[in-house]
C-alpha positions in Angstrom: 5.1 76.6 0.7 7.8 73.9 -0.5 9.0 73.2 2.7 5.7 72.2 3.7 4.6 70.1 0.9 7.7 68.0 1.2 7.4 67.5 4.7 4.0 66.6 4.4 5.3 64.1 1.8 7.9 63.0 4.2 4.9 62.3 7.0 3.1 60.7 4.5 5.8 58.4 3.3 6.7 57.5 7.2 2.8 56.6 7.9 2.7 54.5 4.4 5.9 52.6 5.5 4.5 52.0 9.3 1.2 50.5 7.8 2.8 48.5 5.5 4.9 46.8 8.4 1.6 46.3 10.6 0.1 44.9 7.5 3.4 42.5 7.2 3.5 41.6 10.7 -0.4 40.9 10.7 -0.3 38.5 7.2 2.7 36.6 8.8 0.8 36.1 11.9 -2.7 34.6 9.5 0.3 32.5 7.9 2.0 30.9 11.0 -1.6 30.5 12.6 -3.6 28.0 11.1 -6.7 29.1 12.6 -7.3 31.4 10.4 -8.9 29.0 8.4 -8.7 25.6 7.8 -5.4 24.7 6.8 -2.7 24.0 9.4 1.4 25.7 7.9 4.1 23.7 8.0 7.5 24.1 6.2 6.9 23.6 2.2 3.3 22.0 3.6 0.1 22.4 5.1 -2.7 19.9 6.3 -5.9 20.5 7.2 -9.0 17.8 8.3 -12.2 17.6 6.3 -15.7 15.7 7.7 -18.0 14.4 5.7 -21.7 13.2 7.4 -22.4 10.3 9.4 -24.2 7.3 8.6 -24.7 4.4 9.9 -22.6 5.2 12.9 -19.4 5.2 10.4 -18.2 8.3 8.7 -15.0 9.0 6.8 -12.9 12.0 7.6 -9.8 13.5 4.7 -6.3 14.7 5.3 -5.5 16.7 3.0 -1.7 17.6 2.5 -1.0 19.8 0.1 3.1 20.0 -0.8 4.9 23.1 -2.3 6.8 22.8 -5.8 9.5 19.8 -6.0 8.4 19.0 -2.6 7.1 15.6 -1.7 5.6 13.4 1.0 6.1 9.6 2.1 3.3 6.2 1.5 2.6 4.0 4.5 5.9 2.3 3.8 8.5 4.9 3.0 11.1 2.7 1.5 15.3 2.8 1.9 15.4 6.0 3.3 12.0 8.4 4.3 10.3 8.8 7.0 7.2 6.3 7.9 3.8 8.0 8.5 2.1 7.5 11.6 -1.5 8.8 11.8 -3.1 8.2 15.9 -6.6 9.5 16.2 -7.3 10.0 20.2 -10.6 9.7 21.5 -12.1 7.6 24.8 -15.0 6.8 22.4 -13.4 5.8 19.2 -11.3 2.6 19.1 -12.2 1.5 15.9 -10.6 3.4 12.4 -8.7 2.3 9.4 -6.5 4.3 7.3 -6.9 3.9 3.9 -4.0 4.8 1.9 -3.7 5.9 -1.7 -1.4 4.6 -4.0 2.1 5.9 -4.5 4.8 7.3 -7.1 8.1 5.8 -7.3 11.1 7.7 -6.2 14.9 5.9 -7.5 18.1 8.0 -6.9 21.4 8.1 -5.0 19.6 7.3 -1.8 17.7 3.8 -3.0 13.9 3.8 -3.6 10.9 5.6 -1.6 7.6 5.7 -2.3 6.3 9.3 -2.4 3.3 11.4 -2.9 3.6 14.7 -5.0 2.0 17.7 -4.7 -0.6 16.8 -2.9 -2.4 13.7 -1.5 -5.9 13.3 0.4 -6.2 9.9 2.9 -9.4 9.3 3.6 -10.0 7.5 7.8 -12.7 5.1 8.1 -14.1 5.5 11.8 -16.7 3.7 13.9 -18.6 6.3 16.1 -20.9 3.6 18.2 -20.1 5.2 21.7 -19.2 9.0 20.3 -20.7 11.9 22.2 -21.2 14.3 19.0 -19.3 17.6 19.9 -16.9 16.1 21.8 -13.3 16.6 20.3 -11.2 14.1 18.5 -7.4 14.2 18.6 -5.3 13.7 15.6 -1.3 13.4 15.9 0.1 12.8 12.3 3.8 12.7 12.0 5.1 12.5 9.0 8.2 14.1 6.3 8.3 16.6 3.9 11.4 16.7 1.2 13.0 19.5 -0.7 16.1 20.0 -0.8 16.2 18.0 2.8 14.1 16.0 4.6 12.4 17.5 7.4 10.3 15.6 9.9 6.8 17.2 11.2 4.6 16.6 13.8 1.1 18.2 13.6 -1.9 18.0 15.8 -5.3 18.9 15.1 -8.3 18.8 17.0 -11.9 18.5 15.8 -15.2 17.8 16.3 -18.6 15.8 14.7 -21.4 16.8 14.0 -24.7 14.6 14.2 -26.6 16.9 11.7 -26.1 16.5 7.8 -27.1 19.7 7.0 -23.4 20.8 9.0 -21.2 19.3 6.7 -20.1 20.6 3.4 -20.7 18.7 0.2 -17.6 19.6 -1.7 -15.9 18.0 1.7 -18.0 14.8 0.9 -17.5 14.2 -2.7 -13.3 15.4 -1.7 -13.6 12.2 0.5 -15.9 9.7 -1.5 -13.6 10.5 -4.5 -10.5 9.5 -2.7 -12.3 6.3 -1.8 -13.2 5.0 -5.5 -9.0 5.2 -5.7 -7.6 3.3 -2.9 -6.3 0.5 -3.8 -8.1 -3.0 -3.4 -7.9 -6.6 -3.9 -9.1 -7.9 -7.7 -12.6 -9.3 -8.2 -11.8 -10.9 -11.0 -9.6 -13.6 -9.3 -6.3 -12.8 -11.4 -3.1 -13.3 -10.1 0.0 -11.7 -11.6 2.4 -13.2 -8.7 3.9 -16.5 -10.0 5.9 -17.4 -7.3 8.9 -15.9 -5.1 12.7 -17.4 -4.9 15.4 -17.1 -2.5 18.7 -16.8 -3.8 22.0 -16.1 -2.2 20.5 -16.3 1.0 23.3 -16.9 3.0 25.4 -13.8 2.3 22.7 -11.1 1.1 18.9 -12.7 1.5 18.0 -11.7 -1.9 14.7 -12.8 -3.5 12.8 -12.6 -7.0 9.4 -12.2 -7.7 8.2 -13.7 -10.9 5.1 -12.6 -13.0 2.6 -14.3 -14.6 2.6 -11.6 -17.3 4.5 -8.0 -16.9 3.7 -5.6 -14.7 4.5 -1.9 -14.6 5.1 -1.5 -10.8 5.0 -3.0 -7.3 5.2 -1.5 -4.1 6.1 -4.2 -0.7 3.7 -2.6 2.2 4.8 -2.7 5.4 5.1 -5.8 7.9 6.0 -6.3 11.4 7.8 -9.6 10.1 9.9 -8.4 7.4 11.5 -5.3 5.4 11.9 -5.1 1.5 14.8 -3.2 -0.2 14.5 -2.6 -4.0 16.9 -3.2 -5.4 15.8 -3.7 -9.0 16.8 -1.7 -12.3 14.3 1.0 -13.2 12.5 -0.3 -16.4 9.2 0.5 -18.5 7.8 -3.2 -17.8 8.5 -6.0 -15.4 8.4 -9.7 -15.6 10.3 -10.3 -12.3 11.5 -7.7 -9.5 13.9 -8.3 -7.0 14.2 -7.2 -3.4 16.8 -7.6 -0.7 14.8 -9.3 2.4 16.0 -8.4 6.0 13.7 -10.6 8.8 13.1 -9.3 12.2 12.8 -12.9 13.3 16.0 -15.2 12.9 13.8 -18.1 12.8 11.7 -17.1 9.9 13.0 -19.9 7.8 10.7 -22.0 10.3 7.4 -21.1 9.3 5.5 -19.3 6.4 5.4 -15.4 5.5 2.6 -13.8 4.6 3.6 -10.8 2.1 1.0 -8.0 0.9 2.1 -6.1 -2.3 0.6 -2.9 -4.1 0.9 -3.8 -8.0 0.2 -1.3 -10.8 -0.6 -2.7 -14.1 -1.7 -0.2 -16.7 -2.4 2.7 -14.3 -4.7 0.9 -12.0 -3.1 -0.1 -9.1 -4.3 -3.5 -6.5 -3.6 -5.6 -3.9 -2.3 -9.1 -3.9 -1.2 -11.8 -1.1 2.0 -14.3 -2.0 2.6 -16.7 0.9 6.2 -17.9 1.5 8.1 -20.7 3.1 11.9 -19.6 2.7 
């Protein structure tokens, strides 16, 4: 009778073990396949899209990227050293989107300065649906890095599709979106300007320059130009009533004419846009 009961234990145990590696194999297939739900896996990431409703023939669509634990992601304009983001929706019908871009965090260590999102990070796309055949699917490529312990470039795509009926679209993903809006960064309406002026110095060995403030500041972010790059290279303090950058043109005759430069300024935790125009 002992012999039986033990080898029935002994079956038992062996059918136990072979479900739980079916069950394994089967959650690490819902885990590398993203179409198990929204959310697309990457390596200490995922991304996923989210639609709101259309009106007006405009809508806004999210991507969401959410980041594992002492993990983060790059802004528009990486900095010394990440990876630039490059977001390219595909679509015969739509020509017309703008990516609006939330403001940063400020990374300083051994490799310069980026500017990083942590945790996670939702940028909302403004698109213009005047010739879009609802249903039809739209194409996003999004390549962009994700850093632990190294940096690892990713490329995901994702296709999706609108839909010309409100009732189709969740709520939650509408306030996700419209909530996201309220914080991108914008222009003052109150017409003050914190940039003083910008100076050259030691232009001829290192093409350094100083921005000066009309009061202090607490941060300021360069964005990106086709013209120009910014380096930081500026101490890390609590407040700032100048900043300086190390300037590197992509045109060798841009002493000739005037630069237009666009920087992302955070004063007291709300964060704007301001224009300084140069002639170096």
């Amino acid at each position: 009778m002992k012999l039986i009961i033990v080898k029935n234990i002994r079956t038992l145990a062996h059918l136990f073990f072979a479900l739980f590696l079916i069950t394994l194999g089967v959650m690490n297939r819902l885990v590398l396949d993203g179409s198990n739900d929204d959310w697309y896996h990457n390596t200490y990431s995922k991304i996923r899209i989210i639609t709101s409703e259309v009106r007006g023939g405009l809508t806004y669509i999210g991507v969401e990227v959410l980041l594992e634990d002492d993990t983060y992601t790059y802004w528009s304009n990486p900095g010394d050293s990440g990876i630039e983001p490059s977001i390219i929706i595909k679509n015969q019908h739509i020509n017309d989107y703008s990516i609006n871009w939330p403001a940063p965090n400020l990374l300083k260590d051994e490799f310069g300065t980026n500017y990083i999102f942590k945790d996670a990070v939702l940028i909302p796309i403004t698109m213009s649906l005047e010739n879009y055949e609802y249903g039809d699917d739209i194409v996003l490529d999004m390549n962009f890095g994700v850093c632990n312990l190294v940096c690892i470039p990713i490329k995901q795509t994702i296709t999706f599709q609108l839909d010309d009926k409100p009732t189709n679209y969740s709520k939650i993903s509408y306030k996700l979106i419209q909530n996201a809006l309220k914080d991108i960064p914008d222009y003052r309406s109150d017409n003050i300007i914190f940039i003083n002026d910008i100076i050259f110095y030691d232009i001829k060995s290192n093409d350094n320059l100083q921005i000066i403030f009309n009061e202090s500041i607490d941060a300021i972010f360069p964005l990106t130009s086709d013209d120009y790059f910014l380096s930081d290279n500026q101490s890390k303090q609590k407040k700032y009533m100048n900043y300086n950058f190390t300037f590197r043109s992509y045109d060798e005759d841009f002493k000739s004419k005037d630069i237009k430069m666009t920087f992302l300024i955070e004063k007291k935790g709300q964060f704007f846009l301001e224009d300084f125009i140069i002639n170096p």
